[in-house]
N, C-alpha and C positions, 0 to 999 in steps of 0.2 A: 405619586407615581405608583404603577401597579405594581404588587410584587412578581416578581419577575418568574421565580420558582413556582409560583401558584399557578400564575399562566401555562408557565412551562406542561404541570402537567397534566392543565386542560387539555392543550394540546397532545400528550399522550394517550390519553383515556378516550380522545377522541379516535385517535389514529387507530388505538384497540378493538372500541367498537365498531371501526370497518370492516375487521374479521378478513377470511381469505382463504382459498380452494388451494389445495396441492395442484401443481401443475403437472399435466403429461408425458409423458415418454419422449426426446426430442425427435423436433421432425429435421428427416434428412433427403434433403432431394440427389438420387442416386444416377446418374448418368453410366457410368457401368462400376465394374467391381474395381478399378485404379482413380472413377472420377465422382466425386461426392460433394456438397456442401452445405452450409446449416446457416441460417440465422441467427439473432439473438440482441438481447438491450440490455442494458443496465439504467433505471431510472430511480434516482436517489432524492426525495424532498424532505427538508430540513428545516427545522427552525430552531435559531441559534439566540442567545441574550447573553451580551460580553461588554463585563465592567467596565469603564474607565475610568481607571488608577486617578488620575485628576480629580473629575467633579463627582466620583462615584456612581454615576449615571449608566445605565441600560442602553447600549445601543442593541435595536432588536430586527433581526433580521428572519421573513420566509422568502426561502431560495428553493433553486434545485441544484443541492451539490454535484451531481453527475448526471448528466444525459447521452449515454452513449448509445450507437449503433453498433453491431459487431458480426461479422462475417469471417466462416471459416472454414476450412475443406483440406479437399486431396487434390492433385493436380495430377499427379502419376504416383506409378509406385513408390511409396517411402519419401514422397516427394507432401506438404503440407503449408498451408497457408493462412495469416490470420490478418485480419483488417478491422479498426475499429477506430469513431470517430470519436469525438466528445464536446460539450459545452457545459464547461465546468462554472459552477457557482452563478449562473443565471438566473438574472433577478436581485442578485445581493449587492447591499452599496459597498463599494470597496475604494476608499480616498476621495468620498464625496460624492459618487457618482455610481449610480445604481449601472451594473452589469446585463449587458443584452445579449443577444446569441453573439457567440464566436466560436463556431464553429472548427476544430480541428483534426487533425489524420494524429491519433491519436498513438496508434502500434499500426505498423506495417512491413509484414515478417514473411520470411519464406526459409523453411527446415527441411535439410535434404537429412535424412536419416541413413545411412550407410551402413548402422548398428547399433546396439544398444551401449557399445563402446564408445562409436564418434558419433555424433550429429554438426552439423553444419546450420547455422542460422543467419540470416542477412536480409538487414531491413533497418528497421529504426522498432527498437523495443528497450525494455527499463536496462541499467548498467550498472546497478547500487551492486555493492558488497556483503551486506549486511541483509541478515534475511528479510529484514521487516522491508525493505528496500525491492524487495524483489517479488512482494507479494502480488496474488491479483484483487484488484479492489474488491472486485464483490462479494471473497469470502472471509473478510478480515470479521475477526472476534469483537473488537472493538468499534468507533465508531469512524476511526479516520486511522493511518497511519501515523508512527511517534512523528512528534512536533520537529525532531530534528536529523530524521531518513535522509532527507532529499537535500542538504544544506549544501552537496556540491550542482544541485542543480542548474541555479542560476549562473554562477563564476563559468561553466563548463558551454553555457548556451544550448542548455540540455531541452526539450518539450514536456515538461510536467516528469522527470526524473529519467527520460527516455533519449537515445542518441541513436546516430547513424553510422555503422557499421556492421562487421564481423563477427561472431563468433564457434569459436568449438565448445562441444559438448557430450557431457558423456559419461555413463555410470560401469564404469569396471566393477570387478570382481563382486558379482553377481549382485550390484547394484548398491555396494556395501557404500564406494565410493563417488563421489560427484568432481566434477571437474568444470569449471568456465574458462576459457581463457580467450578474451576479447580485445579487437582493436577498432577505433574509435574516430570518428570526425574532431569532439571534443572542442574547446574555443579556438578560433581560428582567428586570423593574422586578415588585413584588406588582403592580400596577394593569396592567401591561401597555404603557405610552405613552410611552415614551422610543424613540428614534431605534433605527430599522431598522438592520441592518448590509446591505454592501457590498463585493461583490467585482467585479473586473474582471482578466481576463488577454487577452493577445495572444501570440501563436506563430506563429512562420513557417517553412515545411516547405520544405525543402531539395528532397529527393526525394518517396517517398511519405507520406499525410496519414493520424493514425493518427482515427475520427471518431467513435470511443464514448465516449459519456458519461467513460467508468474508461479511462484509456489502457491500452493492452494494454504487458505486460513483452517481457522476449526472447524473437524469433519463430524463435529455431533456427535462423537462415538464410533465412526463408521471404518476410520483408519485409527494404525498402532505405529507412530513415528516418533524417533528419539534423535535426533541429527545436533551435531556439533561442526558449527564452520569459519571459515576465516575469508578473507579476501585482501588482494592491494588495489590499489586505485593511482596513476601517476598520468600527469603531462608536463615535460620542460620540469621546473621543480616544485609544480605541484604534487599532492602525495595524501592518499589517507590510508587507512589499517581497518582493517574491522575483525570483529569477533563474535560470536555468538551461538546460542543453545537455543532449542526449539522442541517442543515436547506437545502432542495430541493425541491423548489414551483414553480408550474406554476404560472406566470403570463402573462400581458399583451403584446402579442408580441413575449412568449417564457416561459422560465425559470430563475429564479436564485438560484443558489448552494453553499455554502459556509459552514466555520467549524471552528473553534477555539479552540486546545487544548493544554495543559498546563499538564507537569510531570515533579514531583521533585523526580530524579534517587539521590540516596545515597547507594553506594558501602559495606558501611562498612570497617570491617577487612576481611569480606571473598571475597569480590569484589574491592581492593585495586585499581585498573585501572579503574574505575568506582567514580572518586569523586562524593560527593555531589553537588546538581547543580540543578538549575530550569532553566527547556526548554518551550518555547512558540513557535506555529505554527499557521498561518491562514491564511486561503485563501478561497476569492471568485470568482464568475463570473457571467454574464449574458449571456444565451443562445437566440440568434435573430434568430428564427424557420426558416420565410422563407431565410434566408442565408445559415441557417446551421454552422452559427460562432457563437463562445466562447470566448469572452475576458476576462482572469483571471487576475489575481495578488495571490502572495504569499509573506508572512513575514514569517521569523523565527528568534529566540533567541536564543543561550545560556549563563549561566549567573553560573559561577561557585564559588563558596561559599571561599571566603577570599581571590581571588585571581583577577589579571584581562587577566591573562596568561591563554588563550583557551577561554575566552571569544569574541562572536561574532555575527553578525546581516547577515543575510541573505535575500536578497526579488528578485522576478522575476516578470516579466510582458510579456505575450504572449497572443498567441488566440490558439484557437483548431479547426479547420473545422470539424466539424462532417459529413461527406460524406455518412455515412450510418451508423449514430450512432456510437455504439462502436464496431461496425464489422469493420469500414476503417474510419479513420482518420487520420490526422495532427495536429501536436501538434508543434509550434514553441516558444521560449521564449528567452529573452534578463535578464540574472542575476547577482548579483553584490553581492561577500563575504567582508564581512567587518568586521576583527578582531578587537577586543577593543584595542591589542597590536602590531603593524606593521602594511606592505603597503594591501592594501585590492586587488581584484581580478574582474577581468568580465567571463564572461562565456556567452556561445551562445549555445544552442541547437534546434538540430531540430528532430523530431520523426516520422516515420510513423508507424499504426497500422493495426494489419491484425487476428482478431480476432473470432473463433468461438463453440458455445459451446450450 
């Protein structure tokens, strides 16, 4: 068999040699000074090679991890709106069976702004606690969100870490602070009438306040952001905690970006597939301007409560070329799964980005 690695980064070198033009100023189609709105995609192609612990073997996969469409505007004064589709992992075999379009309504939001104190948002968008949870895909430093972000997604009947409901919003005192406090469709009963789910986070900004919906990933140097946050998460007696530090500073030569966040998910009776369990994620890099490279690293844990079965350590190390920032990049990484119980795993991917909005 081929080696795996070596392929891998044919395929980078190759992806390199496509090269790629900074994009434009965005276009906004202007119907008057209250009614606006803009296009935009995200188009993500991958190619992944991930051991299997048994026969040691290569299963090797080119996909397109993300293909979305995305739509967003003003509808009236203070009034905003975002829509965006997706057909995630298209093309890649997942349980034998190679992935074809499936198409979904991915976020579907509308934000009354009232103030820089309250906002109003209602639709169906992300619900995590945890910031890495709450990021927007196409400006993550890394190459995918941590392995273990979205673990309440499935128990909850969530759309890719995403729910239907309510929330407030809102950065008091002069943006120092962040507020969420949302209520929830969350898994639901045949009948529909058992208790609403429930989220709540707080964050407090150091320096600059980052104030969309999806917090933005590494800004290349371009922002100064220090934020420390927490959040709860509950339905009936489910419940999880989270915590976490987030840091994107220029410095000398460039930027550095990085994050650390920590949630302890506990199922209950009503989320039985869901043990209790404390997760850890973190990952940094340095951005080197005039190259336009990224070299990161990621760790992740899980660590579940009386057992050491699913227990396990995750880390990668890559770089990112940012070619034209987050409109055209490379993202390559070398990673390594290591259960607390059996043989552990490699993995190789490689990503290109094609991004606009």
């Amino acid at each position: 068999m081929k080696n795996p690695v070596r392929s891998g980064a044919l395929v980078a070198l190759a992806f390199v040699l496509l090269g790629s033009r900074p994009s434009s100023a965005q276009a906004v189609i202007k119907v008057n000074d209250d009614v606006s709105f803009k296009l935009g995609f995200l188009l993500q192609g991958q190619a992944d090679w991930l051991q299997s612990p048994a026969t040691e073997s290569f299963a090797q996969n080119l996909f397109v991890r993300r293909a979305r469409l995305l739509v967003g505007g003003q509808v009236a004064k203070n009034v905003s709106f975002f829509f965006e589709t997706d057909s995630a992992n298209l093309g890649k075999v997942v349980n034998g069976t190679k992935v074809t379009s499936g198409l979904v309504v991915q976020d579907a939001f509308v934000t009354w702004k009232v103030a820089d104190e309250l906002m109003v948002d209602g639709g169906l968008f992300l619900t995590g606690i945890a910031h890495n949870s709450l990021q927007s895909a196409a400006s993550l430093m890394a190459l995918d969100y941590g392995p273990y972000s979205f673990l309440f997604s499935g128990p909850e009947q969530n759309v890719v870490g995403r729910d239907t409901g309510f929330q407030l919003r809102g950065y008091p005192a002069k943006k120092r602070l962040e507020y969420r406090v949302g209520v929830w469709q969350g898994s639901r009963d045949a009948a529909s009438r058992q208790a609403l789910r429930g989220t709540a986070r707080l964050q407090y900004n150091f320096l600059d306040a980052d104030t969309g919906v999806f917090y933005s990933g590494t800004s290349l140097g371009k922002k100064r952001i220090l934020a420390v946050g927490g959040g709860y998460d509950f339905q009936k007696d489910y419940e999880s905690r989270a915590a976490d530090v987030y840091f994107d500073l220029p410095v000398a030569g460039g930027a550095v970006s990085g994050q650390a966040d920590w949630i302890r998910y506990d199922g209950g009776t009503f989320h039985p597939t869901l043990p209790k369990q404390d997760v850890l994620y973190g990952e940094a890099g340095y951005y080197w301007s005039k190259a336009k490279l990224m070299p990161y690293g990621t760790w992740a844990r899980k660590d579940l409560a009386g057992t050491d079965v699913g227990d396990e350590t995750r880390w990668s190390a890559g770089f990112a070329f940012f070619a034209a920032g987050h409109n055209f990049n490379i993202k390559a990484a070398y990673g390594k799964i290591e259960p607390k119980v059996g043989k552990g795993a490699d993995q190789f991917t490689v990503q290109m980005q094609a991004f606009y909005f």
